[in-house]
N, C-alpha and C positions, 0 to 999 in steps of 0.2 A: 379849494386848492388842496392837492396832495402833499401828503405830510413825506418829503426825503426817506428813502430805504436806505436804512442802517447794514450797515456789512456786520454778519455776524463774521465769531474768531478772530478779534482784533485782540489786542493787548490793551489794558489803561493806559494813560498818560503819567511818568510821573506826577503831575503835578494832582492827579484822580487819587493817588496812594498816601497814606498815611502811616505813620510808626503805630506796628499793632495791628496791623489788616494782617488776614489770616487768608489761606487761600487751602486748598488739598485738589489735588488731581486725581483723575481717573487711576483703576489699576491699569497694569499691566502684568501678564505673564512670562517670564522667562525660559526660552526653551530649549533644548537641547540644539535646532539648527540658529540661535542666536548665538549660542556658545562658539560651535562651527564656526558660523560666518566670521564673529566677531575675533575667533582666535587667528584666522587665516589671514582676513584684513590687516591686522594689527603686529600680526606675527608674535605675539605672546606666546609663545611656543613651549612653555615650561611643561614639564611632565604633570603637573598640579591640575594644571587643566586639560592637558592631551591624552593622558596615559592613564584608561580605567583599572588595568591589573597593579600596574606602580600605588593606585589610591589605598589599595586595601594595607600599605603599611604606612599609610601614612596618618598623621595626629588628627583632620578631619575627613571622617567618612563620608561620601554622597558625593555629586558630581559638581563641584564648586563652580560657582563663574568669576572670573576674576570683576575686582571694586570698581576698574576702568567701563567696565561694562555698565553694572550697575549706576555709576558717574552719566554714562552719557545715554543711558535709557530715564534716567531722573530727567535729565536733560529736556530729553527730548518728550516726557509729559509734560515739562514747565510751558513749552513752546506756547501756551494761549496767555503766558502772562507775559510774552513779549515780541509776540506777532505783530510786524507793523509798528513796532514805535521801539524796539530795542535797537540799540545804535553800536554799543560796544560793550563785551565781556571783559574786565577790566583785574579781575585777581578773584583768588576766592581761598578758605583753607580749606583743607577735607580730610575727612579721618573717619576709618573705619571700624563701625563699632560691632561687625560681628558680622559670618559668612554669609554668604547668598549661593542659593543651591539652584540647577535647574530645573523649574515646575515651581518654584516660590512665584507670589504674585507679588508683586510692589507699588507704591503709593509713596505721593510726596508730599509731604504736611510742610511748609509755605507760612513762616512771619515774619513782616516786611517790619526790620530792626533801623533804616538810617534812610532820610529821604532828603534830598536836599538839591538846591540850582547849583549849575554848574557856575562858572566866573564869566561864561560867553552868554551864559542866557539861553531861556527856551529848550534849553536841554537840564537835565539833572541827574543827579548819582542816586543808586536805590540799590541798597542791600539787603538780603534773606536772607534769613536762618533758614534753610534746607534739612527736614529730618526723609531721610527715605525707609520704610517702614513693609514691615513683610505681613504676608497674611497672620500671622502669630501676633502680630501688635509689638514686634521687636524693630526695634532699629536698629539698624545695618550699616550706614552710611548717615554722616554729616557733613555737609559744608555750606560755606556763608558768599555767596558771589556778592561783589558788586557790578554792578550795569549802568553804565550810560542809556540814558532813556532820551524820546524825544517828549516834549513838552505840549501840550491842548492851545498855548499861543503861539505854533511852532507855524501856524501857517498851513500845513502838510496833515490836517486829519484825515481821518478814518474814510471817509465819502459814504 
């Protein structure tokens, strides 16, 4: 008998995670047409990130990206810890601990601080500490999401 093929890129289950799992993601680059895109998108329009002659009087030198940025490319490397079984983004704080340039590479260092069922069942709450970390080994960006997750009794696995 054939043993079931597993789908890779799924997310845990809350109920797989424990207080103290540690997780890190791949880098990422950030780049000059991320800046672009993401300033036009977003309409961030401030001269801080548009205007390279305005930079040179300003307090930080090099081509900044704005933290929104940085926020939602963390984001978006977190995406295998909640592929398929993340249900709802539900608060988070965030606080930035120092600039992000473009050509910096980033990484998101991942420990799961509060795991618990929700009151319905088969579902649960799961919050990270998020540190996002630049090739220098500085962090840049902190925040703590919690997520509604689906639960491994939920009925609805991975296939």
């Amino acid at each position: 008998m054939e043993k079931e093929m597993k789908l890779l890129g799924m997310a845990p289950f809350w109920d797989d995670l424990s207080v103290g799992d540690r997780f890190r993601t791949v880098g990422r680059t950030l780049t000059e047409t991320d800046l672009v895109n993401f300033v036009n998108l977003s309409w961030l329009t401030e001269e801080l990130f548009t205007n390279t002659e305005e930079r040179k009087n300003m307090a930080i030198s090099g081509r900044v990206v704005p933290a929104a940025l940085v926020y939602a490319c963390a984001e978006g490397l977190l995406l295998p810890m909640i592929q398929g079984t993340g249900l709802a983004f539900l608060n988070a704080t965030l606080d930035v601990k120092g600039p992000t340039f473009v050509g910096d590479t980033i990484h998101v260092e991942c420990k799961v601080s509060e795991v618990r069922e929700t009151s319905k069942g088969h579902r649960g709450l799961v919050r990270t500490e998020n540190r996002v970390v630049n090739q220098k080994g500085e962090t840049v960006l902190v925040y703590n999401p919690l997520r509604m997750m689906r639960g491994s009794k939920s009925g609805q696995g991975h296939g």
